[in-house]
N, C-alpha and C positions, 0 to 999 in steps of 0.2 A: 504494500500500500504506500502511493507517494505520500508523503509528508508535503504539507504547504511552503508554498517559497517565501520569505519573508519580506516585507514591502515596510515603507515610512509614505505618510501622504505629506505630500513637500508644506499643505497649508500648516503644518506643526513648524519647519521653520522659515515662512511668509519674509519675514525681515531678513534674515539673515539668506535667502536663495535670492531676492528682490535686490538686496545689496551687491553679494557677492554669488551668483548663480555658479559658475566654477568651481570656486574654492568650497562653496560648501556640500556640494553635491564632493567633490575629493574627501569630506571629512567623512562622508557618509561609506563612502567605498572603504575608505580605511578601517571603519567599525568591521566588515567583511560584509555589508549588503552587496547583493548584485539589484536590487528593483526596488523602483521609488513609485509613486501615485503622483501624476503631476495635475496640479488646479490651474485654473486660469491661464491655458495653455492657448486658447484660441487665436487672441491676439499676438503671440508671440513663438508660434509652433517651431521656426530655426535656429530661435535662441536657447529654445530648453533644448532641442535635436543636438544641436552641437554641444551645451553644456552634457548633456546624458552622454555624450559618444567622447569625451574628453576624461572623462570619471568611468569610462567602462562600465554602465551602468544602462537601464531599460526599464521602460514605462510601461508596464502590460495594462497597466488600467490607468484611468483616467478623468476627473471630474469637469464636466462640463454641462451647464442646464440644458435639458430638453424640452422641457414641460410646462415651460412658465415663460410669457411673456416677458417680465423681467424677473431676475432671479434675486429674493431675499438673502440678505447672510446675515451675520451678527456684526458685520464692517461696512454695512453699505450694501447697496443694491445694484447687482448688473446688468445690464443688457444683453438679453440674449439673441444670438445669432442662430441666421436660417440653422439646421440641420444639415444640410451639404456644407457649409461652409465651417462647421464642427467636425463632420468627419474628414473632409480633406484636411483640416491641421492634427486632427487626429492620427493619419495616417504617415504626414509629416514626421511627427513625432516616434511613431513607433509601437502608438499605442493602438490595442487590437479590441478592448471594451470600455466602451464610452457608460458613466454612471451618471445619470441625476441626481446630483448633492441634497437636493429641497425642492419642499414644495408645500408653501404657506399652509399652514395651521386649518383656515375657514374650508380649503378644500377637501379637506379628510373628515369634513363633519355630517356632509351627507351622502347618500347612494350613488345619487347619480354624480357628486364631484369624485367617486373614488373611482367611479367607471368611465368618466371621464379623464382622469389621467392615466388608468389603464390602458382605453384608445388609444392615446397619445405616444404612450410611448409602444405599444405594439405598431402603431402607423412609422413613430422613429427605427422601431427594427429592421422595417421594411426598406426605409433607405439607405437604415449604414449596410443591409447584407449587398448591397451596390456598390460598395466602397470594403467590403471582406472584413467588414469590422459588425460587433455585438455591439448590443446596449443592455444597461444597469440602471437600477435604480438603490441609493443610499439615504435610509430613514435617518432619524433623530426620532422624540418622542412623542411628536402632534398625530403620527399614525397609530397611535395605540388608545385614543382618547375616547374615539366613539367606538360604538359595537353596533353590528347587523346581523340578527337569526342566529345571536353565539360566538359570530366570528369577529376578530377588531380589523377597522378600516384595511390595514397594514394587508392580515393577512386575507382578504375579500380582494382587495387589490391583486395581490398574490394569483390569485385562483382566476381570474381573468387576465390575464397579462398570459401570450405566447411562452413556450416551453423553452424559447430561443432569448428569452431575456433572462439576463441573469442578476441574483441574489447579491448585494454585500451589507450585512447584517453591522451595524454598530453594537455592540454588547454592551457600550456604558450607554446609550441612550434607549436600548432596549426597558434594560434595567430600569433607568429611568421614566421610560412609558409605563412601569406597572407589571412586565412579564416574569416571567419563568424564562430564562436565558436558556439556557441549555434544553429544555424541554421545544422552546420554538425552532432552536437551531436542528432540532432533532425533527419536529414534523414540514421543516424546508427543504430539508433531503438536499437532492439530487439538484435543486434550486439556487441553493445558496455556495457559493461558488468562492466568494470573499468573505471574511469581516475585516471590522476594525479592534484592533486591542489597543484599548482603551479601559483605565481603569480610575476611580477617585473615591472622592464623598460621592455619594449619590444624590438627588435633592431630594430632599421629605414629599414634595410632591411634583406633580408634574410640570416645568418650566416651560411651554412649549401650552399648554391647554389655553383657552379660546379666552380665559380670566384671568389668565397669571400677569404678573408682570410683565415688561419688557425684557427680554431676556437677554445675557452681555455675557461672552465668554468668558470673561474676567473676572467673573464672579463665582467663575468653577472652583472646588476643591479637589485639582483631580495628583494622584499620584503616578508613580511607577507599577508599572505593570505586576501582579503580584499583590500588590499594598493596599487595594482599597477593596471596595466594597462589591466589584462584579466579579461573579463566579467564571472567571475568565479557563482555567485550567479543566475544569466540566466541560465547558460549552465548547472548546477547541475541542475534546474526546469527544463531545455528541454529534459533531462535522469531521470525526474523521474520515476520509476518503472520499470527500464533498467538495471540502471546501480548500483551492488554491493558492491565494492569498490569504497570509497572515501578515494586515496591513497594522503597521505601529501608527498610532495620532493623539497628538494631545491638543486639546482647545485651549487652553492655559498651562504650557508647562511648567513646572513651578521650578526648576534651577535653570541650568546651563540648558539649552534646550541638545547640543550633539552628546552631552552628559545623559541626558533625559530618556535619550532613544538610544543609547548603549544599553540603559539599565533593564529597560522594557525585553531590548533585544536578548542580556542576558536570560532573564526569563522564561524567553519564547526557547533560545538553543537550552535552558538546562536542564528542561524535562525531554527533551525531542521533539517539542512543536514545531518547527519549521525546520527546513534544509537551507 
């Protein structure tokens, strides 16, 4: 059985790839990763190409909106570009699964909004398999909020969306939605293809629901992989043989951020989770 390849998603260090895209992608290779998740590649697909191919280094997945006119983040909001024009920088890049980061809160709260960005992105499969590339969709915890006939948004979305789009589960924002982490990763199977390891405080409740606050990454408690509160070493067993990517990320990392994703990474190589 392969073991997952081990991945960082570059938005853990935004400042520091935004400054210096070379040099830090070399700090990353030097830990011994070979694969990074690169974000906000669209605008700039020959400068990460070349930074990735300088660091001996490959992007098998990749964050870019699909689904939303413009795309929310916790920094700002961007503009999203046609679908062809995602996957040709995608292709650029080297990257072979395109994932949807988000997708606003009000839309996961009724039926037809969750089969409505099902379509959407079954319609976006259809075009990157014209371009030899997948699509993905990556939660947070606004999909776990409403439920329909038993089942939550997240996984109703699941169940309509083509067999050809793939799965990358977050585990702290699972966790965070309310789940059984390990027990979802288990009934996504053959679906769920990535996560994210990601571990912290958890919030007491859901940050992301339709009343909560404004929500600010920086007001994460999140730790070193291993440290905090998601059942991270379960839920990588319950996706053994599933899941490809074991993607490191932290939304607030709280020291040295290439300190940060060694620690994690030690983690991941000391029980055998990834190769």
């Amino acid at each position: 059985m392969a073991l997952p390849l081990a991945s960082v998603q570059l938005y853990t260090l935004a400042a520091e790839f935004s400054a210096d895209p070379h040099g830090s992608l070399d700090k990353l290779a030097a830990l011994g990763l070979q694969n990074v998740e690169a974000f906000d590649f669209v605008r700039r697909p020959k400068e990460i190409r070349a930074a990735l191919d300088g660091a001996g280094l490959a992007s098998p997945t990749g964050h870019a909106p699909l689904l939303s006119d413009e795309l929310w983040t916790p920094d700002g909001s961007i503009p999203t570009p046609a679908p062809e024009v995602v996957f040709e920088a995608a292709a650029t890049v080297g990257i072979t699964t395109v994932i949807d980061p988000f997708v606003a809160v009000d839309r996961w709260l009724t039926q037809d909004g969750v089969t409505d960005i099902a379509e959407r992105l079954n319609r976006a499969a259809e075009v990157a398999a014209g371009f030899g590339l997948r699509v993905g969709y990556h939660n947070h915890a606004q999909e776990f909020f409403a439920s329909f006939d038993g089942n939550t948004a997240f996984e109703r979305f699941v169940s309509l969306t083509d067999e050809t789009v793939e799965i990358e589960l977050d585990l702290f924002w699972a966790l965070a939605g309310g789940q059984d982490v390990p027990a979802l990763v288990s009934r996504l199977g053959s679906r769920l293809v990535a996560v994210h390891v990601k571990d912290g405080v958890v919030p007491p409740s859901n940050p992301f629901a339709p009343d909560a606050p404004a929500f600010a990454s920086d007001s994460l408690d999140q730790r070193h992989a291993g440290e905090g509160d998601v059942p991270l070493a379960d839920s990588l067993r319950a996706g053994a043989g599933a899941i490809r990517y074991a993607v490191i990320e932290y939304d607030n990392p709280p020291g040295d951020v290439f300190d940060d994703v060694a620690a994690s990474l030690a983690f991941l190589r000391s029980a055998s989770f990834v190769r």
